[in-house]
C-alpha positions as CSV (number, residue, x, y, z in Angstrom):
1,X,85.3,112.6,68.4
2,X,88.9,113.5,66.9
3,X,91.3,110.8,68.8
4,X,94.7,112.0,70.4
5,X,97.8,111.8,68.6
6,X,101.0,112.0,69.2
7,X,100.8,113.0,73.3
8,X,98.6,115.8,71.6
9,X,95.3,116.7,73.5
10,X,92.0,115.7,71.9
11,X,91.3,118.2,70.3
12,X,94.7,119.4,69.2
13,X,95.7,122.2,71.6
14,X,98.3,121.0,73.0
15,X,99.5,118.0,75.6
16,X,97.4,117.3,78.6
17,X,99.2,118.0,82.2
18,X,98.6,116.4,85.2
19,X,99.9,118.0,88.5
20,X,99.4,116.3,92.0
21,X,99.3,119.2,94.6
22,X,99.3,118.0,98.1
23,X,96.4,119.1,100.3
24,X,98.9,121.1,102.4
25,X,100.3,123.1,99.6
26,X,97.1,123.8,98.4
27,X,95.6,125.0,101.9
28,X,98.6,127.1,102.4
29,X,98.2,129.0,98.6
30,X,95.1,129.8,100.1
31,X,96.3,131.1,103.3
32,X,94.3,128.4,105.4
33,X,97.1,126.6,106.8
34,X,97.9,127.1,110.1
35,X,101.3,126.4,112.5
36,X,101.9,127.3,115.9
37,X,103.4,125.7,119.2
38,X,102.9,125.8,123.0
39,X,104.6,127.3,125.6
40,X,107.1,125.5,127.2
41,X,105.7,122.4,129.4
42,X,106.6,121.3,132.3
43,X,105.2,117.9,133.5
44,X,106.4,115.8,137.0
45,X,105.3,112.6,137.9
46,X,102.5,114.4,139.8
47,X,101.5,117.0,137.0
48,X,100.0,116.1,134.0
49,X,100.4,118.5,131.5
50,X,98.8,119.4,128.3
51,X,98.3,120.6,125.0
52,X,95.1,120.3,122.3
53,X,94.2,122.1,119.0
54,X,90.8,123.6,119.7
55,X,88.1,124.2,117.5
56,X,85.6,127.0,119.0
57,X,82.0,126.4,119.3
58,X,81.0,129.2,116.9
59,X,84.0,129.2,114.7
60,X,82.3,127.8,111.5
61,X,84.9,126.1,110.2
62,X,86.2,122.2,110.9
63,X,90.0,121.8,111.5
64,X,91.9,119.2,110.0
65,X,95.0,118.3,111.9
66,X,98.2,117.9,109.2
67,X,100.8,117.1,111.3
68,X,102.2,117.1,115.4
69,X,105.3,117.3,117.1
70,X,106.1,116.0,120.7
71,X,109.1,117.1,121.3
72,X,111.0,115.9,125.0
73,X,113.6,118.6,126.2
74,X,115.0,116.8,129.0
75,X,116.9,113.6,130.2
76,X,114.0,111.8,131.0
77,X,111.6,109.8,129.1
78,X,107.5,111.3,128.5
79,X,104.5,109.3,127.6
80,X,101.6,111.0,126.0
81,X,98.0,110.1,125.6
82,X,96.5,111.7,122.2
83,X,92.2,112.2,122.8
84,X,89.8,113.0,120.8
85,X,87.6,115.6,122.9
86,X,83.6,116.0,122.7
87,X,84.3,118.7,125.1
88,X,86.6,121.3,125.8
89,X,89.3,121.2,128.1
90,X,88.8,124.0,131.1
91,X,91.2,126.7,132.3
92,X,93.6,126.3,128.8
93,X,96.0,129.2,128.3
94,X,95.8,130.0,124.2
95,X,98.6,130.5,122.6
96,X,100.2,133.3,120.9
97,X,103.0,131.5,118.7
98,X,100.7,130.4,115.9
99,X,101.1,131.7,112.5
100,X,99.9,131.4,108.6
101,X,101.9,128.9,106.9
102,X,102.0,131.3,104.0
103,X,104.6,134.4,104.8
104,X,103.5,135.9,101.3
105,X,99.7,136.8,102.7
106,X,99.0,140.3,103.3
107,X,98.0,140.7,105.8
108,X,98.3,137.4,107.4
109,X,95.3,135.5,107.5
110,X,94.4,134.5,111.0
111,X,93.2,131.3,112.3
112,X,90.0,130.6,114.2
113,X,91.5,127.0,115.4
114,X,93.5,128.0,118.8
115,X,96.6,126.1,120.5
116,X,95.6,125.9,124.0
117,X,97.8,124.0,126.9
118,X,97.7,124.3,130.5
119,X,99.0,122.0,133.8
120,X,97.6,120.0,136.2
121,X,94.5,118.3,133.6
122,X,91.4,117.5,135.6
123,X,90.2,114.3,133.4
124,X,86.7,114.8,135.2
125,X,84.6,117.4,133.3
126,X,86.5,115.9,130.3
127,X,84.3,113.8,127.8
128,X,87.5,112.5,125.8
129,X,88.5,109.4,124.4
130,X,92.2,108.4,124.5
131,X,92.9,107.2,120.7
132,X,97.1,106.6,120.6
133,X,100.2,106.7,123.2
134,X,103.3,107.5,122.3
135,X,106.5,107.2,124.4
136,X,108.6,110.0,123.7
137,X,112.6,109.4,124.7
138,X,114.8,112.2,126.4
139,X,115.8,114.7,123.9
140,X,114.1,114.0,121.4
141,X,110.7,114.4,118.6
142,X,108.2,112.2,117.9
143,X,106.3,113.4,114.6
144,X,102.8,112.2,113.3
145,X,101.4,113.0,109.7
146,X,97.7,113.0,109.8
147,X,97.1,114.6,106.1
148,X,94.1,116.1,107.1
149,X,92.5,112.6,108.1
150,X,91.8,114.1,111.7
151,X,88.9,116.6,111.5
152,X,87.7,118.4,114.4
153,X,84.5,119.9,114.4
154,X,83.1,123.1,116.4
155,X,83.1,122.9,119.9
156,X,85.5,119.5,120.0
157,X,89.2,119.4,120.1
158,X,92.5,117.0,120.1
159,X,94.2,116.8,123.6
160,X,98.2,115.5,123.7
161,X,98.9,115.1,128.0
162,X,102.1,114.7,129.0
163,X,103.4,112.9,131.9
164,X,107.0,112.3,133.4
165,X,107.9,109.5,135.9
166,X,109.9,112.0,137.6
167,X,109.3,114.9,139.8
168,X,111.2,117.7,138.8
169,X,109.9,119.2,136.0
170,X,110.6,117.4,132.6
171,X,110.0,120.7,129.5
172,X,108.7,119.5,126.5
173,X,106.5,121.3,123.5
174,X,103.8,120.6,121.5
175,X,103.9,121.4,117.9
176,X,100.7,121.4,115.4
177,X,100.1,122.5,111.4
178,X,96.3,122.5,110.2
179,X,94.2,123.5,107.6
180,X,90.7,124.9,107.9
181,X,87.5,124.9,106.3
182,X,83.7,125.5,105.9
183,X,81.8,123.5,108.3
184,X,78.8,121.9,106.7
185,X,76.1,121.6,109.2
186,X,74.5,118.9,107.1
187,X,76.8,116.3,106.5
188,X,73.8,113.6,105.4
189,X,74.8,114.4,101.6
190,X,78.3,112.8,102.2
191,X,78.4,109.1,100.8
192,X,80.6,106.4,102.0
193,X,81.3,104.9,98.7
């Protein structure tokens, strides 16, 4: 084999380029990126509120959460509970302000991941396990970059409540990017190495 010379490729056509393109970039250059928001929220000290990215039982697809925002619009402080959900919340509103990260697609790819929310959580037809809580300060974010790390399956989702120690309503909004792709039923190939 001819050896390199010179930063010249092995076999002489030229240098060899690397380029790192993050998994975000890439899903959204393929148009299956996904960002969206809740309505506004409004918890009290006796309403828990909530939002969750929600992946479908027959969507055929797994969703892999990028990134969320809790954002606090009022002079109080919040706390939320992040879950991971085995099953899906009940009586969720879906939202309508989620979009393709990628404004050049036409037409816009569409999602089969939904942002749902709703008030007043009943935590007991809720198989769910409560994985992180966050305190979130009075007008203010709190932003988490999962890179994809958290996958959600068919028929599961990820569930953010929000609760106020005060009872006049506290508005706040959920904000979530995610990429999607092909669920493989048979995940026994995948090694752990």
């Amino acid at each position: 084999m001819p050896a390199a010379k010179g930063g010249e490729a092995m076999y002489g056509y030229g240098p060899v380029n690397a380029i790192h393109i993050a998994n975000s970039l890439y899903h959204s250059l393929q148009g299956k990126y996904f960002v969206g928001e809740t309505d506004q929220l409004n918890p009290t000290d006796a309403s828990r509120t909530w939002g969750a990215l929600v992946n479908p039982p027959h969507s055929g697809v797994n969703l892999h959460l990028d990134m969320f925002v809790l954002s606090n619009l009022s002079d109080d402080k919040l706390v939320s509970q992040i879950c991971f959900c085995a099953s899906l919340p009940a009586h969720g509103m879906q939202s309508h302000e989620v979009a393709s990260a990628n404004l050049a697609l036409q037409p816009a790819p569409l999602p089969r991941g939904q942002i749902q929310f709703g008030n007043r959580l009943d935590t007991t037809t809720l198989t769910a396990t409560p994985v992180s809580t966050r305190v979130i300060p009075s007008y203010s974010s709190v932003t988490s970059e999962k890179a994809g790390h958290w996958i959600i399956g068919p028929g599961k989702a990820i569930l953010f409540t929000l609760t106020s120690a005060i009872s006049r309503p506290a508005p706040a909004v959920i904000s979530i990017g995610w990429w999607e792709e092909r669920h493989l039923v048979d995940n026994a190939h995948i090694s752990t190495l």
